[in-house]
C-alpha positions in Angstrom: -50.1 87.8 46.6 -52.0 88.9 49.5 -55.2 87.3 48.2 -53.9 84.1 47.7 -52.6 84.3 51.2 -56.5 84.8 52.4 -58.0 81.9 50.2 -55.1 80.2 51.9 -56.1 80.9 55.2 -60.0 80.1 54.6 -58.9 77.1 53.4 -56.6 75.7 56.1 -60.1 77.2 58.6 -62.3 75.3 56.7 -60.3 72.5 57.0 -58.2 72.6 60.3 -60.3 69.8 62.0 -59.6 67.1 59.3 -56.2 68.2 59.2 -56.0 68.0 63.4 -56.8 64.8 63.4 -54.6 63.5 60.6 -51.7 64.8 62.6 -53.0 63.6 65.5 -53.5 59.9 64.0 -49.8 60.1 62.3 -48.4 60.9 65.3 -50.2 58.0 67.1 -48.9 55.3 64.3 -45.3 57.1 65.0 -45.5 56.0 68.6 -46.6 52.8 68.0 -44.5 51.7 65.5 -41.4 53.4 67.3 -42.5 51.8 70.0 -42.9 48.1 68.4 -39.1 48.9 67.2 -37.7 49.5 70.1 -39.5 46.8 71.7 -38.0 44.3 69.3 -34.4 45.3 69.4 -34.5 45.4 73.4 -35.9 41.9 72.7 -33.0 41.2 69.9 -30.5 42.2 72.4 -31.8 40.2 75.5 -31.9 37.4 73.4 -28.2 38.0 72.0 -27.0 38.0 75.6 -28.7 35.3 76.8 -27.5 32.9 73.9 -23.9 34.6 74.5 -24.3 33.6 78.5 -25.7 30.3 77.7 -22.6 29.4 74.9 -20.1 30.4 78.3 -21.6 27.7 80.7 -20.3 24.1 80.1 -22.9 21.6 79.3 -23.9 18.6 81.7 -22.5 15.4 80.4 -23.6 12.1 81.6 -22.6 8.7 80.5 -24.9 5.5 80.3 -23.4 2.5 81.5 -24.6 -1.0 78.7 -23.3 -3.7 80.9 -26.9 -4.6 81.9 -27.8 -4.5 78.5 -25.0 -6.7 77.2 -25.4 -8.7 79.9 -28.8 -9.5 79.3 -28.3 -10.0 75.0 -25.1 -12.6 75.8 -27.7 -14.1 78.2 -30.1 -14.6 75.0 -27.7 -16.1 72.9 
């Protein structure tokens, strides 16, 4: 048991700079893709409450008067 401890041991040595820096690069792709996540549902949510606002305001309505229009197609007749 104790030898297979030591070949352990040498092994994780032999190899702790490969191993460093897959942890290290795992842990960078963590950030970033926590970070594109939470970028995206702060960007869901201001969205959401902007579409919510915009539903709550009345819309503009204007109205387009023809007589000029009518006018001028009686006048062609």
């Amino acid at each position: 048991m104790s030898q297979q401890k030591v070949d352990r041991y040498k092994e994780q040595k032999a190899n702790r700079k490969r191993i460093m820096r897959k942890e290290k690069m795992m842990d960078i792709v963590r950030k970033i893709l926590l970070s594109v996540v939470a970028l995206a549902l702060v960007g869901w949510l201001g969205f959401s409450g902007y579409s919510h606002y915009k539903a709550g305001v009345p819309r503009p309505t204007a109205e387009v008067d023809y007589s000029a229009i009518t006018n001028y197609m009686s006048g062609l007749q």
